[in-house]
N, C-alpha and C positions, 0 to 999 in steps of 0.2 A: 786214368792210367798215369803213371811216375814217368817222366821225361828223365831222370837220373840216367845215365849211361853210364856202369861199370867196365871192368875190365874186360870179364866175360862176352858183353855184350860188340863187345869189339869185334868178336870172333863168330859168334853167336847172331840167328835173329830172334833175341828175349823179350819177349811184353810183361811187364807188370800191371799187373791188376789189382785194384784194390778190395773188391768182391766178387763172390760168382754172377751176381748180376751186371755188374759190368763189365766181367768176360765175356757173358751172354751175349750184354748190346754189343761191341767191339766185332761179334761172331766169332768167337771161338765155344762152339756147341758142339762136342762130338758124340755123334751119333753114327751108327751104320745108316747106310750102306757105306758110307765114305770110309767112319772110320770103323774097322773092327776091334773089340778085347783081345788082350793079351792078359794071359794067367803070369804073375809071377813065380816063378816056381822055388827059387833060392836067390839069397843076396851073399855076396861074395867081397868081401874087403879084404883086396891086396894092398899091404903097405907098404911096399916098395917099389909101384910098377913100372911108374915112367922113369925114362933114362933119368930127370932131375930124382930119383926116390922120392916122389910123392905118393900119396897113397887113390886108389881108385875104388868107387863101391861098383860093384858091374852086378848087373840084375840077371836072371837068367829068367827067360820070360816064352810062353808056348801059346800059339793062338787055339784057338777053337778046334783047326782043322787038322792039329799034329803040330805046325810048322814051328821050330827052335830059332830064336831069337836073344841074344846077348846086347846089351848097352850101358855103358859105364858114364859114368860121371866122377868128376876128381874132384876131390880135397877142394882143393882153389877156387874150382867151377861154386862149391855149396856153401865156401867160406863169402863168395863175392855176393850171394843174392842178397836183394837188398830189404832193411828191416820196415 
């Protein structure tokens, strides 16, 4: 895992990982029951959302059972991951 700390990560609790096996050992394995799928259903790029006008990708996302879910990520947030 990269000890690099961005910007993001300031605000954020971000892990980087350098493969899925190393997520694996780390333990981040999602699986049910713990975790459930969510379908995406549409991706939505507003380019002016936040008060600064930066732009936002917000996903619109439906679980299994009906239930509607929204979660965005900004500009900034995808410009900081690191390479």
């Amino acid at each position: 895992m990269s000890d690099k700390i961005t910007g993001v990560q300031q605000y954020l609790d971000i892990k980087v990982c350098e493969s899925p096996s190393e997520a694996t050992q780390a333990g981040y394995f999602y699986r049910p029951p713990i975790y459930l799928p969510l379908r995406v259903n549409q991706v939505v790029v507003v380019q002016q959302a936040t008060m600064e006008g930066n732009s936002t990708v917000d996903f619109i996302c439906e679980s299994e059972s009906g239930q509607k879910f929204v979660f965005m990520v900004t500009r900034a947030m995808l410009e900081m991951i690191p390479k």
